[in-house]
C-alpha positions as CSV (number, residue, x, y, z in Angstrom):
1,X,-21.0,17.9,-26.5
2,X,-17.6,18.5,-25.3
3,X,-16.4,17.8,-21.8
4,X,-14.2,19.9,-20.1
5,X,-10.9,18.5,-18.1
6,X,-12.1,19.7,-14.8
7,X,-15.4,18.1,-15.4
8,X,-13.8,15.0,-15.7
9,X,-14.0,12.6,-12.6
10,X,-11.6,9.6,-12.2
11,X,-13.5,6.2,-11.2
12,X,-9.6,4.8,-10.3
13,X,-9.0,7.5,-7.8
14,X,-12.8,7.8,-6.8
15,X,-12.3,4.4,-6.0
16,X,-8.4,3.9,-4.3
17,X,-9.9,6.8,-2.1
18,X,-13.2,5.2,-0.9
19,X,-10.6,2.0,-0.1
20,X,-8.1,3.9,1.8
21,X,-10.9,5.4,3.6
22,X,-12.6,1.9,4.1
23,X,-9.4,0.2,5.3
24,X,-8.2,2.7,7.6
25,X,-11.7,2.6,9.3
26,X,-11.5,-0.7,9.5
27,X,-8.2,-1.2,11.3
28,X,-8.6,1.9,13.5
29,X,-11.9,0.0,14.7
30,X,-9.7,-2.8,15.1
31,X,-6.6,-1.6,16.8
32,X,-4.7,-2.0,14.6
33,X,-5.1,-5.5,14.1
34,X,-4.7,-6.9,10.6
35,X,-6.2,-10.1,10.9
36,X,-9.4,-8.5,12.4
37,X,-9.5,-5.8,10.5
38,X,-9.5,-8.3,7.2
39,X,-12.1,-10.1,8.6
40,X,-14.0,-7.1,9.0
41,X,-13.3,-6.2,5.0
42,X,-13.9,-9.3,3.9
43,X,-10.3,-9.9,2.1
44,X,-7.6,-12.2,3.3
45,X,-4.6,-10.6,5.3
46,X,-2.5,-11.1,2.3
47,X,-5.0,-8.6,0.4
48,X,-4.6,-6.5,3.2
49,X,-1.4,-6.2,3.6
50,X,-1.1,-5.5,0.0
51,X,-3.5,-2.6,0.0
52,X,-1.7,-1.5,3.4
53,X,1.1,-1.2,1.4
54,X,0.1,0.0,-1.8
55,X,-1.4,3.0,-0.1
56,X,1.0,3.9,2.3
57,X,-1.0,3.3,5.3
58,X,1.0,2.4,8.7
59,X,0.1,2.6,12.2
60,X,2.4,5.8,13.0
61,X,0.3,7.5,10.1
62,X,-2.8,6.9,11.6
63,X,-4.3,10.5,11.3
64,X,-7.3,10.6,9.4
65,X,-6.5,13.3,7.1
66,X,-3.2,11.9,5.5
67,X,-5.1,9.3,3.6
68,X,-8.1,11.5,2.6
């Protein structure tokens, strides 16, 4: 059985975007706050800052569909 290229599906990117999603949702619900918002995750604010900054994700770009 062969599988096609478009039939393939990525578990990295499947994943990084479930993240993104997760930690934007998580410091929106928080204000912004990083501390909080690691708590909330269940990572240390090291981790989160990290992740922040691994996937672009700032307060000014705060609109939902830039990180979807």
């Amino acid at each position: 059985m062969e599988i096609k290229e478009e039939q393939v599906i990525s578990l990295r990117k499947t994943v990084e975007g479930i993240e993104k999603r997760l930690i934007f949702d998580a410091l929106n619900s928080c204000n912004w706050i990083v501390a909080k918002a690691s708590k909330k995750l269940d990572i240390t604010e090291r981790m989160l800052a990290y992740k922040m900054k691994k996937y672009n994700i700032t307060k000014q770009k705060n609109i939902r569909a830039t990180i979807l």
